[in-house]
N, C-alpha and C positions, 0 to 999 in steps of 0.2 A: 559395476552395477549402475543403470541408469537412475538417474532422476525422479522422483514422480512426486509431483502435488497430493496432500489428502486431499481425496474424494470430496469433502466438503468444501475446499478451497477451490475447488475445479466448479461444483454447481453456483459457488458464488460470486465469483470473479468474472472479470476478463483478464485472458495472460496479454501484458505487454509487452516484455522482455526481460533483457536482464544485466542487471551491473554486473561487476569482476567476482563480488560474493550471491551475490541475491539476485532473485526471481521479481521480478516487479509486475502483482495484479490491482485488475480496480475494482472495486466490488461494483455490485452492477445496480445498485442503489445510488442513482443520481443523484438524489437528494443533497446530499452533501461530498464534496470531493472526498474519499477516501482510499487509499490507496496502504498495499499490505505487499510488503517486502518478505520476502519466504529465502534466509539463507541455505543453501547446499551446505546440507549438514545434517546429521542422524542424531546432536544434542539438539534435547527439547527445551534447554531456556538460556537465556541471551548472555546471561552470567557463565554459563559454563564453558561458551568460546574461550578459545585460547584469545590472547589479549590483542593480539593483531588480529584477528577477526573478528572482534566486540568494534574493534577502532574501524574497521573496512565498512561493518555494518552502519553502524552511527556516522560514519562518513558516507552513505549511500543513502540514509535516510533523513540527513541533514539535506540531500541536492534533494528528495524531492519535496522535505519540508519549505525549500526557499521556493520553489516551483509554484507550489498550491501559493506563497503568501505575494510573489513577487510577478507570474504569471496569471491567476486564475484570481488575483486581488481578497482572498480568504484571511482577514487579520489575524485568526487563530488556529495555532495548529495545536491540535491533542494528539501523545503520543502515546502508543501502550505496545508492551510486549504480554498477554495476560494468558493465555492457551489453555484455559481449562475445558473446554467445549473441543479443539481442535491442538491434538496434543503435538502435532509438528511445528518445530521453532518456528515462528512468523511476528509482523513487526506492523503495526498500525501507524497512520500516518493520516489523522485527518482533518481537514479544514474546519471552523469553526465560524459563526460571525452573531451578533443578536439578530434575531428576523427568522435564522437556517431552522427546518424540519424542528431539530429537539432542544435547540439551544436553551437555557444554559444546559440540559443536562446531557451526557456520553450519550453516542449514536446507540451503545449496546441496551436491546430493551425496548427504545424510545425513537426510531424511525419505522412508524404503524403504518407508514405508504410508500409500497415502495413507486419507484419513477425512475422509468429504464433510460438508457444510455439509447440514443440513434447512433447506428453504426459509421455515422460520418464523425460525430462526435470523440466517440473512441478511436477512429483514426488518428484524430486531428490531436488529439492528446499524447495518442503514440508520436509521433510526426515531433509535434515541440518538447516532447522531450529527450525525444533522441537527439534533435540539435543541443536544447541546453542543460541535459544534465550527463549525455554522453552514453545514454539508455541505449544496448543492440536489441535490435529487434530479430526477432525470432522465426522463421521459416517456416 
């Protein structure tokens, strides 16, 4: 049976690819870099992977927590796995800094404007991270 993003994950993303476990999108809220790992998988919470695929995940979403702070210069990453809204396992991954849209508080709630991505921009995101985090990109 194929793949399929929730419906909500599709209207709020862009797809960029994908690691060995996970789906990697960017939500389309420039405001702050945030980016949401969707693993292949039918469990809906991060705990109930079996253990090598708890480890695959956090290992997929540690490359693109170093990405946002070592690339894109974000000192702060916030991470959440919370799914009550969108009940397909998915993994938050997003940059932080004093100054950003809603700092100090969570993007959820507290980014009241959004500010779209230029589609050069999402390329160029696609692009550096398939060099440094080893992200394929998708067809």
């Amino acid at each position: 049976m194929p793949f399929n993003l929730h419906p909500q994950l599709v209207t709020d993303t862009h797809r960029l690819g994908r690691f060995e476990l996970c789906h990697l999108l960017l939500h389309r809220n420039a405001s702050v870099p945030w980016f949401i790992l969707v693993p292949e998988t039918d469990l809906v919470d991060l705990l109930d992977l079996p253990a090598g695929e708890q480890r695959m995940a956090m290992d997929e979403a540690s490359r693109v927590s170093a990405f946002v702070k070592r690339e894109l210069d974000w000192p702060k990453v916030n991470f959440g796995a919370i799914g009550n809204l969108v009940p397909q396992l998915h993994l938050h991954v997003v940059g932080g800094r004093p100054g950003d849209a809603c700092w100090p508080a969570p993007v959820w709630g507290n980014l009241t404007t959004p500010v779209a991505y230029a589609p050069a921009t999402v390329a160029a995101l696609t692009a550096s991270l398939t060099t440094l985090t080893g992200l394929q990109t998708t067809a």
